[in-house]
C-alpha positions as CSV (number, residue, x, y, z in Angstrom):
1,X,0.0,0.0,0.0
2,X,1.2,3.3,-1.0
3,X,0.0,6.1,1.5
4,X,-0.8,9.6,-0.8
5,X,1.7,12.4,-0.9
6,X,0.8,15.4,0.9
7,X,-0.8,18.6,-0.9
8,X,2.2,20.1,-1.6
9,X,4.3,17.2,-3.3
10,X,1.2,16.8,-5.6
11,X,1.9,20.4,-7.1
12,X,5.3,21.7,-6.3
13,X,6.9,18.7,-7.7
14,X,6.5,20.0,-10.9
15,X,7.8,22.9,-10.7
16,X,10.1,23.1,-7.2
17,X,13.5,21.0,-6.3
18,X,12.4,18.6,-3.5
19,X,14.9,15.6,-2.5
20,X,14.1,12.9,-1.0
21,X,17.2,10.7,1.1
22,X,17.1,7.3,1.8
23,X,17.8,6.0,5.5
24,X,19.9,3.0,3.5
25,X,22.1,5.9,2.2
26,X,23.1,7.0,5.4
27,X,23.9,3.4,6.9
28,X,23.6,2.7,10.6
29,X,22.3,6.5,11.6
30,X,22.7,6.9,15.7
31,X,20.6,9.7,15.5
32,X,17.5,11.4,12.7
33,X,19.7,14.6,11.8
34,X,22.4,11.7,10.1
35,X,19.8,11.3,7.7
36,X,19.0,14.7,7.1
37,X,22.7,15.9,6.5
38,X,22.7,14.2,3.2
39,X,21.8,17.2,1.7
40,X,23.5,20.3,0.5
41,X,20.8,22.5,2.4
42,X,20.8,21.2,5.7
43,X,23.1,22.0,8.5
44,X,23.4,21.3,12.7
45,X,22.2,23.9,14.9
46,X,23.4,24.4,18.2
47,X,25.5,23.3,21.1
48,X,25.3,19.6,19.7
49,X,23.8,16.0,21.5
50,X,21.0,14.4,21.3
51,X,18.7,17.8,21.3
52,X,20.3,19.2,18.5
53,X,18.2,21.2,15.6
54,X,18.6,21.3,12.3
55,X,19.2,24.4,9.8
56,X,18.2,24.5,6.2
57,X,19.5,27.5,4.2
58,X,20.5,29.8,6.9
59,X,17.1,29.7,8.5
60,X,16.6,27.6,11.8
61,X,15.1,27.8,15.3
62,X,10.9,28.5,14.3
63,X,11.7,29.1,11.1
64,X,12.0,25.5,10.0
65,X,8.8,23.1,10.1
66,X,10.1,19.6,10.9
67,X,7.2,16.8,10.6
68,X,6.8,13.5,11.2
69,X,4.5,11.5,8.3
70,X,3.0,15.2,8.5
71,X,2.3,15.6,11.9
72,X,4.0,18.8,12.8
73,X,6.7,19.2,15.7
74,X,6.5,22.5,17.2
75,X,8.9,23.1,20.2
76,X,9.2,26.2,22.9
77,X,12.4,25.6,22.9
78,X,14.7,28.7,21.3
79,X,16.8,26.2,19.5
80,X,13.7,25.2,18.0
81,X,12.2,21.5,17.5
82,X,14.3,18.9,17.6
83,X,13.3,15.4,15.7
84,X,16.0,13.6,18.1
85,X,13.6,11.7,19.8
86,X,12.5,9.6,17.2
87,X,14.9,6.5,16.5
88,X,16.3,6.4,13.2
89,X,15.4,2.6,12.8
90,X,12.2,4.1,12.4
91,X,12.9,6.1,9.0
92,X,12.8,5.4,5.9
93,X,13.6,8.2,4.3
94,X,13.6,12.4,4.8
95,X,11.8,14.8,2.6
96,X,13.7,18.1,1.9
97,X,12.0,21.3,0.7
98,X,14.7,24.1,0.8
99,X,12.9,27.6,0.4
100,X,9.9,29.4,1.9
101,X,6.7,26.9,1.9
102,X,4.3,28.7,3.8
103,X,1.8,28.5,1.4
104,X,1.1,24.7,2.3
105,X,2.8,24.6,5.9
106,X,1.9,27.7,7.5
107,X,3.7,30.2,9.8
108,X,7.2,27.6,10.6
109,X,8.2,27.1,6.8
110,X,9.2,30.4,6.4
111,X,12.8,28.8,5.6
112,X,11.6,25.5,4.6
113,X,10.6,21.7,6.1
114,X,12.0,18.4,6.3
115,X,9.1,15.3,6.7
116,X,10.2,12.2,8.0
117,X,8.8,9.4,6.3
118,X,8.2,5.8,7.9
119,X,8.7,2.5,6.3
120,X,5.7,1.9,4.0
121,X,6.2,-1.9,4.2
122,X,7.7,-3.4,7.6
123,X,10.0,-6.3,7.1
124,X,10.1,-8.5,10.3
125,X,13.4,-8.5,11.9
126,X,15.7,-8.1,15.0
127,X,18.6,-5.3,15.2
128,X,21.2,-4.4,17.2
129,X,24.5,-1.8,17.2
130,X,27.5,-1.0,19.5
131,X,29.5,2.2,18.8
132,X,32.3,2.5,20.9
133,X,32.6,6.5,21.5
134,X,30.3,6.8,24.4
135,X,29.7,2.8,24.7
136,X,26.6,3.2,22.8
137,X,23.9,0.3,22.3
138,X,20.7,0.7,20.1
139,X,18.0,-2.8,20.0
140,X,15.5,-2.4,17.7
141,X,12.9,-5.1,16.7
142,X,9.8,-5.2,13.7
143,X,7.1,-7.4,13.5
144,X,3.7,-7.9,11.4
145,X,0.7,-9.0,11.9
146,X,-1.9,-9.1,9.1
147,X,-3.1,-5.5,8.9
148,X,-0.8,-4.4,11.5
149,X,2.9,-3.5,12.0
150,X,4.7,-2.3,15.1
151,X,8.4,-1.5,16.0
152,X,10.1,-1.1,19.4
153,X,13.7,0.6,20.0
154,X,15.8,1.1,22.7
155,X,19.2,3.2,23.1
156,X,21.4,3.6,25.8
157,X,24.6,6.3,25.2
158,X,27.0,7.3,27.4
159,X,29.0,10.2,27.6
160,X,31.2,10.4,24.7
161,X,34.3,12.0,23.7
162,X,36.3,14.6,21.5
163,X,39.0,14.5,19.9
164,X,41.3,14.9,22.8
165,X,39.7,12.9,25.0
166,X,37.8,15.8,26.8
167,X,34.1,14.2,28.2
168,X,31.3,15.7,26.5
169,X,28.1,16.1,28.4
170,X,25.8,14.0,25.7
171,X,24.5,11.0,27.3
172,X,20.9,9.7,26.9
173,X,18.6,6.7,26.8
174,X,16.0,6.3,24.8
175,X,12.9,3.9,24.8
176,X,10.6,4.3,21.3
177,X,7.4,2.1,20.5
178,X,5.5,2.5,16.5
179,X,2.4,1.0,16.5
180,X,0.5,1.1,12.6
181,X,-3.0,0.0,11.4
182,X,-4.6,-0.3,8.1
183,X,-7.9,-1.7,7.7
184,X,-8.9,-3.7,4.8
185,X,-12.6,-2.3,4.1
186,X,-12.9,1.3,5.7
187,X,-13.3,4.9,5.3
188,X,-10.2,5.2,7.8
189,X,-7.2,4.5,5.7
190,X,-4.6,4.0,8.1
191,X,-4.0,5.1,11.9
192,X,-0.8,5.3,13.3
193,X,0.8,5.9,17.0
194,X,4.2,6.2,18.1
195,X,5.8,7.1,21.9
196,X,9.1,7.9,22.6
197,X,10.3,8.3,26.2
198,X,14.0,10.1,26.6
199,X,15.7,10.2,29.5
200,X,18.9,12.2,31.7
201,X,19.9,13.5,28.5
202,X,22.9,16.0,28.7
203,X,23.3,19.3,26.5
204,X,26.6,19.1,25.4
205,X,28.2,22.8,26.0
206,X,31.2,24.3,26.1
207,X,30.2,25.6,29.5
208,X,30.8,22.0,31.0
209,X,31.7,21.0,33.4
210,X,33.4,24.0,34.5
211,X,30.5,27.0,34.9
212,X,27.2,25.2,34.0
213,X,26.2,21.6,33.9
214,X,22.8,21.2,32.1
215,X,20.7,18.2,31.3
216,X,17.0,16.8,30.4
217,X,15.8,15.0,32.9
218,X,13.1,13.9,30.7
219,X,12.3,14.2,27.0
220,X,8.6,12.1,26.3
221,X,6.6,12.3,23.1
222,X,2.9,11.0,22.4
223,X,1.7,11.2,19.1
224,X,-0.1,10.1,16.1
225,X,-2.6,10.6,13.3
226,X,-5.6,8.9,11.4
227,X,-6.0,8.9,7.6
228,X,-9.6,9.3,6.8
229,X,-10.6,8.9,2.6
230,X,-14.5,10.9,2.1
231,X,-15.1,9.7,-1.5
232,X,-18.8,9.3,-0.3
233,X,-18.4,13.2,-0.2
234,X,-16.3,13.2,-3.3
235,X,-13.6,11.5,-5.2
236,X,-10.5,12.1,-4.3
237,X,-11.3,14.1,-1.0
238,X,-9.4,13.0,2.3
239,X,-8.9,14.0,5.8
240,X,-6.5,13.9,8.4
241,X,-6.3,13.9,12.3
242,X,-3.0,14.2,14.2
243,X,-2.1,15.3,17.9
244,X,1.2,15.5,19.9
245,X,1.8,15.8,23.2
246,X,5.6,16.5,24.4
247,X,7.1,17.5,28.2
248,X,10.6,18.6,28.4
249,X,12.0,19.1,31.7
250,X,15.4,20.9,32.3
251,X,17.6,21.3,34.8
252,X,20.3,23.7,34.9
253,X,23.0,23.9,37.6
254,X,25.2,27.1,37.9
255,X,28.7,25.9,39.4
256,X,28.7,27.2,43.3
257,X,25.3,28.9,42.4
258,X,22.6,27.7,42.2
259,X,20.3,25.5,40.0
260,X,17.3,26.2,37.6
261,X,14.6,23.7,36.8
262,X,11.9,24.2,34.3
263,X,9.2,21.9,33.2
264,X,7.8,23.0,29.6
265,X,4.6,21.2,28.5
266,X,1.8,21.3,25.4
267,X,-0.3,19.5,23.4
268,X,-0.8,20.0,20.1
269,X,-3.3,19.1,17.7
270,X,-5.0,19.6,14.4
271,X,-7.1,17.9,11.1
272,X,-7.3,18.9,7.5
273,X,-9.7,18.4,4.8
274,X,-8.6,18.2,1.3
275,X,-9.6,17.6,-2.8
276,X,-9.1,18.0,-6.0
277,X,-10.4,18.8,-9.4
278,X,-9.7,19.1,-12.7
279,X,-11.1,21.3,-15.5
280,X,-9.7,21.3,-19.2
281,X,-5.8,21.2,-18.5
282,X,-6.0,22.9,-15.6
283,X,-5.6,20.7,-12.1
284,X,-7.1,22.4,-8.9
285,X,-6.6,21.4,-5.0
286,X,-7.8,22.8,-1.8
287,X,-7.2,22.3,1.3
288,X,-8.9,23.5,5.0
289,X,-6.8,23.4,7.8
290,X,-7.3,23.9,11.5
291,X,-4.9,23.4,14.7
292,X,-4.3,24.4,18.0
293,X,-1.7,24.0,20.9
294,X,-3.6,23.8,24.5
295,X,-1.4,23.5,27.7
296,X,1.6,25.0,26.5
297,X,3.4,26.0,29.9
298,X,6.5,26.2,31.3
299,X,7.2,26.2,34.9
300,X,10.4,27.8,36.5
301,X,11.8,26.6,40.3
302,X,15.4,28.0,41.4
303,X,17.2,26.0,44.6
304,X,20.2,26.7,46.2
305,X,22.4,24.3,45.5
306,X,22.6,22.7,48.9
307,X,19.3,22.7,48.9
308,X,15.5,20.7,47.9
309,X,13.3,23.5,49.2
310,X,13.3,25.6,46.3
311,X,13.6,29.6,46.6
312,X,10.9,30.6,44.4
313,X,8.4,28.7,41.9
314,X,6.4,30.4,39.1
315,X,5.3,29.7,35.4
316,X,6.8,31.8,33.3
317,X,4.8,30.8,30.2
318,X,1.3,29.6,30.4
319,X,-0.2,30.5,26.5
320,X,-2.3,28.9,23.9
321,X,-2.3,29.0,20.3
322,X,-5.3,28.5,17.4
323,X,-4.7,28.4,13.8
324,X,-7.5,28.3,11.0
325,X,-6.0,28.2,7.2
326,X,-7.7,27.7,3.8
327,X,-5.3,27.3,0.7
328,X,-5.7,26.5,-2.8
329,X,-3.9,25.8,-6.2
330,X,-3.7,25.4,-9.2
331,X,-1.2,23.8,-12.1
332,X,-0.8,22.8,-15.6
333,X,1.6,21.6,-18.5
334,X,1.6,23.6,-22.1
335,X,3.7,21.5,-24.2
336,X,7.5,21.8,-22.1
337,X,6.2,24.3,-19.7
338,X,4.8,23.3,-16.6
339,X,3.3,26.3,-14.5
340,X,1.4,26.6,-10.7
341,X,0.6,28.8,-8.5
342,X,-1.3,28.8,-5.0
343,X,-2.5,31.2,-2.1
344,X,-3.1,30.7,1.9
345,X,-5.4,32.7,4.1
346,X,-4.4,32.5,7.1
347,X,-5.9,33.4,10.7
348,X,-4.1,32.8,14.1
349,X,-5.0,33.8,17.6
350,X,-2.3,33.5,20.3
351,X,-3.1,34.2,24.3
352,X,-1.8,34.5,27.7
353,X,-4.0,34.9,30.2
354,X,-5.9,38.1,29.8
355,X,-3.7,39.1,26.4
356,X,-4.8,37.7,22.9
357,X,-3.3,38.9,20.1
358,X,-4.6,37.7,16.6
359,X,-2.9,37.7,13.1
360,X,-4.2,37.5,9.6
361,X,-1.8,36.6,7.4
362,X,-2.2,36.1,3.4
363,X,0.9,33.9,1.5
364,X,1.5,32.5,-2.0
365,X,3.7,31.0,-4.5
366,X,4.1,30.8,-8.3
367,X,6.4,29.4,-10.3
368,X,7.4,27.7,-14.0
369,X,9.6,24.6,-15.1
370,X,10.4,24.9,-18.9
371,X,12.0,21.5,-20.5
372,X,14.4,22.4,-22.4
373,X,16.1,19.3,-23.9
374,X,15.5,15.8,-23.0
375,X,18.1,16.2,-20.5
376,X,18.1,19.7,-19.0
377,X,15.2,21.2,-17.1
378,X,14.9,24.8,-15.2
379,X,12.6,25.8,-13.2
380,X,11.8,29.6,-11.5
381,X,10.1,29.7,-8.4
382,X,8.9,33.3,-5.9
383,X,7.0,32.9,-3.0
384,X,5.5,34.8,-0.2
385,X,5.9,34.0,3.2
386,X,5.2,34.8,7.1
387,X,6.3,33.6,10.2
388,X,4.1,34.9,13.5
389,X,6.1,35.6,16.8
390,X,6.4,31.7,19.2
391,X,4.1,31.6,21.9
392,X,7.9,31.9,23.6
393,X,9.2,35.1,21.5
394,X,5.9,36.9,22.6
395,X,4.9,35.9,25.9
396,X,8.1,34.3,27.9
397,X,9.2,35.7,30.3
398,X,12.0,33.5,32.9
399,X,15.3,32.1,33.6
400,X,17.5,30.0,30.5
401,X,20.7,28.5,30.5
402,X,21.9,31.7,28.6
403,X,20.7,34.2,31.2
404,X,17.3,36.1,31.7
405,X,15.0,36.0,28.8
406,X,12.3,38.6,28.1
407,X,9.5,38.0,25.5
408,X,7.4,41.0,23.8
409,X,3.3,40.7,23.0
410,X,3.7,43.6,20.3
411,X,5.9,41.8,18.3
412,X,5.4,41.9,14.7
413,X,5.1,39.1,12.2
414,X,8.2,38.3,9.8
415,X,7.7,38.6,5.8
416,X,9.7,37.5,3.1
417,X,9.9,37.0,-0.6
418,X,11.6,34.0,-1.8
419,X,12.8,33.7,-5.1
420,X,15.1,30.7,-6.2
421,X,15.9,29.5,-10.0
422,X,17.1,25.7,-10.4
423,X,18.9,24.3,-13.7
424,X,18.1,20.3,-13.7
425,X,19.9,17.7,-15.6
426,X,19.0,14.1,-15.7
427,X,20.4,10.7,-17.6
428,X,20.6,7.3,-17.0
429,X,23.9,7.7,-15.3
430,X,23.8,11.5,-14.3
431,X,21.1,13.7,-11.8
432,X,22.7,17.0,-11.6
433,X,20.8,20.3,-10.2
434,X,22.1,24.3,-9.2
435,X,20.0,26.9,-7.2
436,X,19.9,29.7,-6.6
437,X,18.4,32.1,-4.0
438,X,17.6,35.0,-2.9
439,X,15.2,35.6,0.3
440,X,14.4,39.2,2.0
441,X,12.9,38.4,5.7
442,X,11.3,42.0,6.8
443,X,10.9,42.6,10.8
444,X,13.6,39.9,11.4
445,X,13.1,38.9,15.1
446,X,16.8,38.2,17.1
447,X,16.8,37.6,20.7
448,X,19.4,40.9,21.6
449,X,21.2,41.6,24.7
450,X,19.4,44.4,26.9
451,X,21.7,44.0,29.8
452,X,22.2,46.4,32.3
453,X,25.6,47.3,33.0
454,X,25.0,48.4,36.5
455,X,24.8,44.3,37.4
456,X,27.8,43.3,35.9
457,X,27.5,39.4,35.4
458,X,23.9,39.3,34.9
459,X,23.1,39.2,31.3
460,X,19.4,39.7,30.3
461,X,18.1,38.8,26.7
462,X,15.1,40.2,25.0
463,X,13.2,39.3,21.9
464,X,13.3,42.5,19.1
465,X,11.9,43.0,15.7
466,X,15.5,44.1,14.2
467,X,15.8,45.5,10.7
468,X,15.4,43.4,7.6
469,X,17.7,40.5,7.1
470,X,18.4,39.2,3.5
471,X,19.8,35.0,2.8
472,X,21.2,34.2,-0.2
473,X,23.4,31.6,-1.4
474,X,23.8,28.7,-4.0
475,X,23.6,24.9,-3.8
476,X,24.7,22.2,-5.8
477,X,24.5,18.2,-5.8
478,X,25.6,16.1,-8.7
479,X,25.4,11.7,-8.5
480,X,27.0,10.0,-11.4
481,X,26.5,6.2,-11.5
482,X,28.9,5.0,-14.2
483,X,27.2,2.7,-17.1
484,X,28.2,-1.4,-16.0
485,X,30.0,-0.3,-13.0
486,X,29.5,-1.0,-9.1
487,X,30.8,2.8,-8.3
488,X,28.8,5.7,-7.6
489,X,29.6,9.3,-7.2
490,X,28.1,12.6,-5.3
491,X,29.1,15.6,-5.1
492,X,27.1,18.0,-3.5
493,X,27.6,21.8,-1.4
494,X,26.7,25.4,-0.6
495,X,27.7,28.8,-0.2
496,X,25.7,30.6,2.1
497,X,25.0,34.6,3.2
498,X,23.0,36.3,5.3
499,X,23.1,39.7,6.7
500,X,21.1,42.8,8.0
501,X,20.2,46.2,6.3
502,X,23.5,47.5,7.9
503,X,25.8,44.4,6.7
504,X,26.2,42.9,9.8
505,X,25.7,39.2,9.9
506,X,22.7,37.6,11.5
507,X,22.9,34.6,13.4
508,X,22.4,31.0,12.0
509,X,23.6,31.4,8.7
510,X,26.2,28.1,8.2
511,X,29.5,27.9,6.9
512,X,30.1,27.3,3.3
513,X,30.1,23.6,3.0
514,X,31.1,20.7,-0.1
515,X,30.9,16.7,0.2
516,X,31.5,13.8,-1.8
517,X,30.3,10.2,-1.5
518,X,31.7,7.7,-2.8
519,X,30.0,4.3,-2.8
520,X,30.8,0.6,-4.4
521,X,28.5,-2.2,-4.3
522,X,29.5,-5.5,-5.5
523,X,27.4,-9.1,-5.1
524,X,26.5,-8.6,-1.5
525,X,29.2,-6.2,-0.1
526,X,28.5,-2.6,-0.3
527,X,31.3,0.2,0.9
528,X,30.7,3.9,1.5
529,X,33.3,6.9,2.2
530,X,32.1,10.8,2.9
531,X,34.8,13.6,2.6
532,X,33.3,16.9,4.4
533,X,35.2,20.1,4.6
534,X,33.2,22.9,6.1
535,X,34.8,26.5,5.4
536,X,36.0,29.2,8.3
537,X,33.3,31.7,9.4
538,X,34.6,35.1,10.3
539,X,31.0,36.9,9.9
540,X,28.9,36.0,13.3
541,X,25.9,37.5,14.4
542,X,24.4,37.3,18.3
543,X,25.0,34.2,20.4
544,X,28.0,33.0,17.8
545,X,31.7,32.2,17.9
546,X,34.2,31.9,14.8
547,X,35.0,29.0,13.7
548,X,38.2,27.0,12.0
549,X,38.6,24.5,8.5
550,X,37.7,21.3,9.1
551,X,37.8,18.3,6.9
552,X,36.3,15.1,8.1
553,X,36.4,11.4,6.9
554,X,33.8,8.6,7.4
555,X,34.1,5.5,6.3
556,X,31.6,2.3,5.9
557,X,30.5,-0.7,5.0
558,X,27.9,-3.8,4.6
559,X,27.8,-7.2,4.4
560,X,25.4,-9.5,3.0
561,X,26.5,-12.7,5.2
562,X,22.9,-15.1,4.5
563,X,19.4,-14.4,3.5
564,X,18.6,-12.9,6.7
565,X,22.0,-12.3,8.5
566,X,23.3,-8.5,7.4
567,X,26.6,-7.0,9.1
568,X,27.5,-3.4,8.9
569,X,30.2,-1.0,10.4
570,X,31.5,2.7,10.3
571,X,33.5,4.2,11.1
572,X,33.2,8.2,11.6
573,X,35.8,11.1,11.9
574,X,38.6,8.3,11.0
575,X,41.6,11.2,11.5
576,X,39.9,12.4,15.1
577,X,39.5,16.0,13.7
578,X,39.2,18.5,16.4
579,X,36.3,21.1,15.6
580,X,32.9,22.9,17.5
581,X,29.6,20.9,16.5
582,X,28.4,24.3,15.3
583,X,28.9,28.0,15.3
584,X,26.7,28.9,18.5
585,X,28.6,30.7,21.1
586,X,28.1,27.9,23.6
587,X,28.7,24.6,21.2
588,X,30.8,22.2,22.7
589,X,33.5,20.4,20.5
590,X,32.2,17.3,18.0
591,X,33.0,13.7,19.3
592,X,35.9,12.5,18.4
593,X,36.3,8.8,16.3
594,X,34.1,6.5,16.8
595,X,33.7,3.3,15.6
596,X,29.8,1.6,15.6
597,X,29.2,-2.6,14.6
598,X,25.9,-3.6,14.0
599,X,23.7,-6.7,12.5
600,X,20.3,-7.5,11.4
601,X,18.8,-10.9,11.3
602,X,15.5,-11.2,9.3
603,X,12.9,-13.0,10.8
């Protein structure tokens, strides 16, 4: 059974670069972002470990949607949401749509989505993997039962190491459990739940161990969605129902201090409606969505440090968040020309306690893909987009690892245009394909520093509508598969810039970046190798450091042993290359080498 692309795959294929990577590609992941990093347009975000966001295009934080088979994950977190908690046994593959998508995904696509995909078809099996870094140990197990498939994974990781043998604070267990249904003979399609439970997990920082130890006590995740086809109402028309619920507590401890706890908590939920129609040559869809996220809290308590009766206790963000949108489209192909275009009306109301503040928001894309040999293809594709203010950015108000954080109700919502052109080309041996973009984000919001120099050492943050911020850049990815041979080739990068009205450099914006694979499969051995070099960054905005040069080695392979025995192992940063996970002020260094053995046996 093939389960239906979403609304915006059906039209922006045609005319918008979307890549799709393949869990098998990226063999024996540790962790979702491995799979994601596959392509040009995604960086790490962050201080690194198991929480660790991802950045597509210079745009991060709430301005990347990441899903899971759709259902969105929306965090409170100022890193922004973080897919770590799902175990990458459970992924197939990772959708990729680089470039504002608001249109179809509302408010957190200003900068783009990822969607990870599960395995359509579950193959019964048993699986298990050591790495030897932080003494890691990941069981995963698949069964099926006529209609029905479940999986069940467990991690346990230790603290690992850099390069020089320094501890880094990114331990974490992890217990995950996918349960699927699909019923023969009923209007409900499929329905699908999944709970992952994540436990003492550490934020790796460079402030540790020496001036602040910080860790997640507790990381749980509940959710799922139903599949509903109305062709009673009319062909082609289907629904969907999804919810997640998520608590994240933290727990912060300020060497001979004191330490912060917080517990943040919401649940989140939402359907849509959609169809289609056609007329002439013309292909219509529309789509009605509605959401909400009730509960969204966080609670703050501070204790001294030689004590369990806590100073103070308050909540410093008690909010909700509802979100009605209807969007349409509409495509068609003349000949080699392939054109579309689409709108979104949207409405949101966001409150805490007695203030609600509501936004009406109107996006919208169109775009063209001429043919223009058998081989070569380009495309040109502008957009409008809008990100509101987090229930965080407007309303928080407390105590974070990085000091004290102010939010602002009278913030005003981000803008952008978008415009990217792509040059395909495609043969039996070659896929090939060049953007290029160009995105101007108007009432940029930063987190700045407000503090007051009279209390030297206490360093207060607040949320600000800076000037406009422009990104723009170019990325690349070529595979060749030479004819009657068992080797394959990619190349892929980017070169990345963003900056404000005065030239200064805004934060997130990743260092230039190139790759190559290089893989060779022969009878029932397969090898892989991945050459990274990331650039030095000089330009940093708020919250950043500078960083060196790297290049970094992995190496891999996969053995075929019997029918159902399969052996793999890799081997990551082979020439234990010392370098910062990423450019935030506060990353801590990348692990060192690290070798990880694995097997699967088919059942």
């Amino acid at each position: 059974m093939t389960v239906p692309k979403p609304l915006y795959d059906k039209t922006l294929q045609q005319i918008f670069p979307q890549y799709h990577y393949s869990s098998t590609t990226s063999l024996a992941s540790t962790h979702a972002n491995e799979i994601v990093l596959q392509s040009p347009s995604v960086n790490l975000n962050g201080q690194g470990g198991q929480i660790q966001n991802i950045n597509i295009r210079g745009f991060s934080r709430w301005r990347i949607q990441s899903l899971v088979d759709g259902v969105p994950i929306v965090s409170d977190r100022r890193a922004g949401s973080s897919v770590g908690f799902l175990p990458p046994q459970f992924i197939a593959q990772a959708d990729v749509v680089p470039g504002a998508t608001s249109t179809y995904l509302g408010s957190g696509a200003i900068g783009g989505a990822i969607n990870l995909q599960f395995f359509d078809v579950i193959v019964p099996h048993v699986r298990l993997s050591w790495g030897h870094n932080q003494n890691l140990q990941q069981y995963s197990y698949a069964d099926v039962s006529g209609n029905t498939d479940w999986q069940g994974a467990f991690t346990n990781a230790g603290k690992g190491i850099d390069a020089q043998n320094r501890e880094l604070m990114d331990a974490y267990t992890q217990s995950a459990f996918f349960l699927r249904h699909r019923p023969e003979s009923s209007a409900v399609k499929e329905v699908w739940t999944l709970y992952s439970h994540n436990s003492d997990i550490g934020k790796s920082s460079s402030d540790y161990p020496n001036d602040r130890i910080t860790i997640y006590p507790q990381n749980t995740h509940w959710l799922g969605k139903m599949r509903i086809g109305l062709d009673t109402l009319a062909e082609g028309t289907t629904a969907n129902i999804w919810w997640h619920q998520s608590n994240l507590e933290t727990s912060t401890t300020r060497i001979e201090k004191r330490r912060n706890d917080s517990d943040n908590k919401a649940f989140d939920f939402g359907s849509d409606i959609s169809g289609s129609a056609e007329f002439s040559d013309w292909f219509f869809n529309w789509q009605w969505q509605v959401s909400a996220r009730e509960g969204v809290s966080i609670d703050e308590s501070e204790y001294a440090l030689t004590s369990s009766v806590p100073i103070y206790k308050l909540r410093t963000l008690d909010a909700s968040e509802y979100n009605t949108a209807v969007i349409t489209d509409v495509s068609s192909v003349f000949g080699n020309f392939a054109i579309a275009s689409g709108g979104r009306l949207d409405w949101q109301r966001q409150s805490n306690n007695s203030v609600d503040v509501t936004s009406l928001n109107v996006s919208g894309f169109t775009g063209a893909n001429y043919t223009l040999s058998a081989h070569w293809n380009a495309s040109l594709y502008v957009s409008s987009a809008f990100r509101n203010p987090s229930l965080t950015e407007r309303f928080f108000f407390g105590e974070t690892p990085r000091g004290t954080v102010r939010g602002d109700e009278n913030l005003l919502t981000e803008e952008a245009i978008n415009t990217q052109g792509t040059l395909f080309y495609n043969n039996a041996n070659t896929k090939a394909s060049v953007e290029v973009f160009h995105q101007k984000i108007n009432n940029y919001i930063e987190r700045i520093d407000v503090s007051d120099d009279s209390e030297p050492g206490v360093r207060t943050l607040q949320y600000a509508n800076i000037q406009n911020a422009t990104i723009r850049g170019v990325t690349y990815q070529i595979q060749w598969h030479p004819s009657h041979s068992a080797w394959q080739f990619r190349v892929s990068g980017a070169w990345i810039k963003g900056q404000n009205d005065q030239g200064g450099a805004i934060a997130d914006i990743p260092p230039h970046n190139q790759r190559l694979d290089v893989n060779y499969e022969f009878s029932d051995f397969r090898v892989f190798t991945t050459l990274s070099y990331r650039s030095s960054k000089r330009d940093i905005g708020i919250g950043e450091r500078e960083v060196e040069n790297i290049v970094t080695a992995d190496i891999g392979g996969e053995w075929q042993i019997s029918q159902r025995l399969r052996l793999h192992a890799k081997w990551t940063n082979i020439t234990n290359q010392l370098f910062y996970s990423s450019t935030d002020e506060q990353a801590a260094f990348a692990q060192g080498s690290n070798v990880n053995i694995g097997a699967t046996v088919l059942l």
